[in-house]
C-alpha positions as CSV (number, residue, x, y, z in Angstrom):
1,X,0.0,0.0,0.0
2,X,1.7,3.6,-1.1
3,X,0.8,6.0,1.3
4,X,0.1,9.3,-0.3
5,X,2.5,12.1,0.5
6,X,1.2,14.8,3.0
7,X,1.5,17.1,-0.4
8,X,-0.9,15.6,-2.1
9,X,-3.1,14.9,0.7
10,X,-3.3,19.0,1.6
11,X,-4.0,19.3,-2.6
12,X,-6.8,17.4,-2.1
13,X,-8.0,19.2,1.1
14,X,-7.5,22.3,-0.7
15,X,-9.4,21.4,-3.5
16,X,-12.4,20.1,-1.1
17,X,-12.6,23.1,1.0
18,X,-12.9,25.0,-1.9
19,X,-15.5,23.4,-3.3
20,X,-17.8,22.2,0.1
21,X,-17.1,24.6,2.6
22,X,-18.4,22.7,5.1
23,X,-16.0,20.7,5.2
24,X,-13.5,22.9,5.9
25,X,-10.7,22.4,8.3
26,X,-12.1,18.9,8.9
27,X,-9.5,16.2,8.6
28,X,-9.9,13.5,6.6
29,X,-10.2,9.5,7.1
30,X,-7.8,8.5,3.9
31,X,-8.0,4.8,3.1
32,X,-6.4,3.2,-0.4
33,X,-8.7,0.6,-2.5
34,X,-7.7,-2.5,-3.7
35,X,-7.4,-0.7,-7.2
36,X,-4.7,1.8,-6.1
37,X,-7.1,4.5,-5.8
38,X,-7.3,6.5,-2.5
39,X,-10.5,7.3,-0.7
40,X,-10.8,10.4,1.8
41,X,-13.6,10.5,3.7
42,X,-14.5,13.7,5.8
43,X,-17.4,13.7,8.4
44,X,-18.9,16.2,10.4
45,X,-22.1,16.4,12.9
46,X,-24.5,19.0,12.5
47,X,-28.2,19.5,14.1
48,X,-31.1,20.4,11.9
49,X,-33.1,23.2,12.7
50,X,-35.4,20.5,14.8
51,X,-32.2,20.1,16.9
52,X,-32.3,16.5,16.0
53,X,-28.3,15.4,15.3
54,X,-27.6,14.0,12.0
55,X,-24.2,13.3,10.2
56,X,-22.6,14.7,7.0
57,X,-20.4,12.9,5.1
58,X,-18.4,13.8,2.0
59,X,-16.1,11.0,0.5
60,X,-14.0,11.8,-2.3
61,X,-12.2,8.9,-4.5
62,X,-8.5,10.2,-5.8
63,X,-5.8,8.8,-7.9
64,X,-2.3,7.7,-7.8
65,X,-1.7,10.8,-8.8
66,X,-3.7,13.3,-6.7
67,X,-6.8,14.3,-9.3
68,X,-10.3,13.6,-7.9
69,X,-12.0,11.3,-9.9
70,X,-15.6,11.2,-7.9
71,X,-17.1,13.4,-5.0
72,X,-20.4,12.1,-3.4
73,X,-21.9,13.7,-0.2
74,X,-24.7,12.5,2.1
75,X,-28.4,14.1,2.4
């Protein structure tokens, strides 16, 4: 497993708290798949205006080289 340099990995965080805010300054969970892409997964709890909890997750597949190939987030 080739760990991705810290460079890349603040690329990528650059590049997501650009795009979802939210997420900002929220350190990832980075994990690599069996196909030698890299998955980071950021996750944050929020209440709704109900105050009932709920969790946000963004996960964001990346590869070998550092360019995002797909960006899903939770509801």
């Amino acid at each position: 497993m080739a760990a991705f340099s810290k460079q890349k990995v603040q690329n990528v965080n650059q590049t997501v708290y650009q795009e979802y805010s939210d997420f900002k300054n929220i350190n990832p969970k980075v994990t690599e798949t069996s196909d030698g892409n890299t998955v980071f997964i950021y996750e944050k709890k929020e209440k709704t205006a109900d105050g009932i909890p709920i969790r946000l997750v963004l996960r964001v597949t990346v590869d070998a080289n550092g360019r995002i190939l797909k960006v899903s987030t939770s509801k």
